[in-house]
ROTOR-786062 format. One record per residue (C-alpha): x, y negated, z; residue in one letter. Coordinates in steps of 0.25 Angstrom, whole numbers, plus 2048, in hexadecimal, padded with zeros to 3 digits. Example, Ala and Ser with C-alpha at 12.3 -4.5 7.8 and 13.67 -1.06 7.14 Angstrom:
2
{r {831,812,81F},'A'}
{r {837,804,81D},'S'}
! end
This chain:
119
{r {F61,E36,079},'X'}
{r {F61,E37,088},'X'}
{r {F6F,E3A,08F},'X'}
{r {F6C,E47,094},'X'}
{r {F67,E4B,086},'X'}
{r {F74,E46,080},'X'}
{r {F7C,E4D,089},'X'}
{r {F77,E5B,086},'X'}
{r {F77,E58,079},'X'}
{r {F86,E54,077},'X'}
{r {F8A,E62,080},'X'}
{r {F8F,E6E,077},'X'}
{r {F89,E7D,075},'X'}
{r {F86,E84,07D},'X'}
{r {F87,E79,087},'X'}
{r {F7C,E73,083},'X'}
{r {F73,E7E,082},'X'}
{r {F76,E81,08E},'X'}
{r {F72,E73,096},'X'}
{r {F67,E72,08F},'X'}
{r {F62,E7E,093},'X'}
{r {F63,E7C,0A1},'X'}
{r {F5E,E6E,0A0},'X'}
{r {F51,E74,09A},'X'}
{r {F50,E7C,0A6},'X'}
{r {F54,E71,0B2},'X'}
{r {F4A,E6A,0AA},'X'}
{r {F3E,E72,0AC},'X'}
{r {F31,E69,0B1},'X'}
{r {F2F,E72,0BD},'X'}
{r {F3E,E6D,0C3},'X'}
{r {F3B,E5E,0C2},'X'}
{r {F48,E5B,0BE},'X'}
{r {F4D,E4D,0BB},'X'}
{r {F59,E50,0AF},'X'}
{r {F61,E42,0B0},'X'}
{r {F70,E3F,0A9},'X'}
{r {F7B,E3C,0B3},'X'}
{r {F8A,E3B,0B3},'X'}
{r {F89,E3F,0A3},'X'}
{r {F81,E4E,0A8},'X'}
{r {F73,E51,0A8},'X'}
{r {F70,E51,0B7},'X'}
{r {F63,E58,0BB},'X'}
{r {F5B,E50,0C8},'X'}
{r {F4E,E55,0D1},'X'}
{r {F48,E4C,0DB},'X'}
{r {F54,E41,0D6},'X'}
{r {F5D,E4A,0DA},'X'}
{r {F68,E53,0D3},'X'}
{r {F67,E60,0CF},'X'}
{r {F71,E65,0C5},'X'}
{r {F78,E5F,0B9},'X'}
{r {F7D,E66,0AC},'X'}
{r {F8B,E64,0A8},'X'}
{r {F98,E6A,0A1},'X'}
{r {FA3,E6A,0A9},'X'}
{r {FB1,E66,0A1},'X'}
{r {FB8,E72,09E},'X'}
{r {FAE,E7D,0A1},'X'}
{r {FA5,E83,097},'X'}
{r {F98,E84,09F},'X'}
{r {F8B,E7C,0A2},'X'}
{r {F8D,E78,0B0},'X'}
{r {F7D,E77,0B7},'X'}
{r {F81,E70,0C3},'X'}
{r {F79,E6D,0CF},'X'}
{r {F7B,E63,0D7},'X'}
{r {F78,E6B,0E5},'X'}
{r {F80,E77,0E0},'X'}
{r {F84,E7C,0EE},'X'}
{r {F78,E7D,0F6},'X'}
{r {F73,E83,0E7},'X'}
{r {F7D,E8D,0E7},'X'}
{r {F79,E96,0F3},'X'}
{r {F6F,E99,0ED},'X'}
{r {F75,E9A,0DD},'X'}
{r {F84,EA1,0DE},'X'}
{r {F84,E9F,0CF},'X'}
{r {F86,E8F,0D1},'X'}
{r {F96,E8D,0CF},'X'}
{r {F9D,E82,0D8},'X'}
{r {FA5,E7C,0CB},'X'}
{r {FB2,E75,0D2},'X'}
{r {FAE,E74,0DD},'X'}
{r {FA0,E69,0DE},'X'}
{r {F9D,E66,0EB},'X'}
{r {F8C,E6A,0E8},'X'}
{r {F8C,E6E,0DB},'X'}
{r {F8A,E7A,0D5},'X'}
{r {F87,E7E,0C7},'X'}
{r {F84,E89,0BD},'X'}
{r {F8D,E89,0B2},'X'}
{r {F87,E90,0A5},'X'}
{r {F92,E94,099},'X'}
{r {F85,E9A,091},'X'}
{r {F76,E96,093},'X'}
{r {F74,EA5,095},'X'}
{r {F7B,EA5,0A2},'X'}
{r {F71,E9D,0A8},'X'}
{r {F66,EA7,0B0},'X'}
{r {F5A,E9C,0AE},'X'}
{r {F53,EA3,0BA},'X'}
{r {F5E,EA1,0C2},'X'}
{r {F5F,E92,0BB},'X'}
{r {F51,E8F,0C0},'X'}
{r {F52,E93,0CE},'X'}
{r {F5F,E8B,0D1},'X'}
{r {F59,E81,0CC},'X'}
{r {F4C,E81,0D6},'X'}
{r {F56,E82,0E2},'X'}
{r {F5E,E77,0DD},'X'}
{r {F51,E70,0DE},'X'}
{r {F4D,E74,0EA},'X'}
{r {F59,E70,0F0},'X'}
{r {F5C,E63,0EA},'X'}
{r {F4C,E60,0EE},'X'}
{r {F52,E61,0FC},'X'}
{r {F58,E57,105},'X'}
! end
């Protein structure tokens, strides 16, 4: 079994019906995107370049989706968080797989694209 495989697998409900839901969806042919195990996460990569991982913080009860060039992101998202204070990043937190608005999902995603795309 690969490590990214093994990774979801050994994370609790509803955590990891939860990544594994959003992983089906950062996976999507139409994004190109590369999904790659770093640091112990699953790290999610376009053009070589990283996009978001999926983790859960210690001591919080949420799915963090965190990408890597929140900030710029964020101007255009208001519902990406700044958790302690990351210099970039910015992430979604999900407590339930219900709170995430797939729409809204999808389209931060294409910006994060575009903008990593950039140099």
């Amino acid at each position: 079994m690969n490590p990214i495989d093994s990774y979801f697998l050994r994370q609790q409900e509803p955590y990891q019906s939860m990544m594994l839901y959003v992983r089906s969806l950062l996976l999507k042919p139409s994004f190109g995107i590369v999904e790659k195990h770093k640091y112990g996460i699953p790290f999610y990569y376009v053009n070589s370049k990283p996009l978001c991982y999926l983790n859960i913080l210690k001591g919080t009860d949420f799915v963090d989706i965190a990408f890597v060039k929140g900030a710029v992101l964020q101007e255009y998202f208001p519902v990406l968080k700044d958790y302690k204070n990351r210099k970039n990043t910015r992430s979604l937190q999900l407590t339930k797989i219900e709170d995430l608005d797939e729409i809204e999902f999808i389209e931060i995603i294409k910006i994060a694209i575009e903008i990593n795309s950039k140099k």
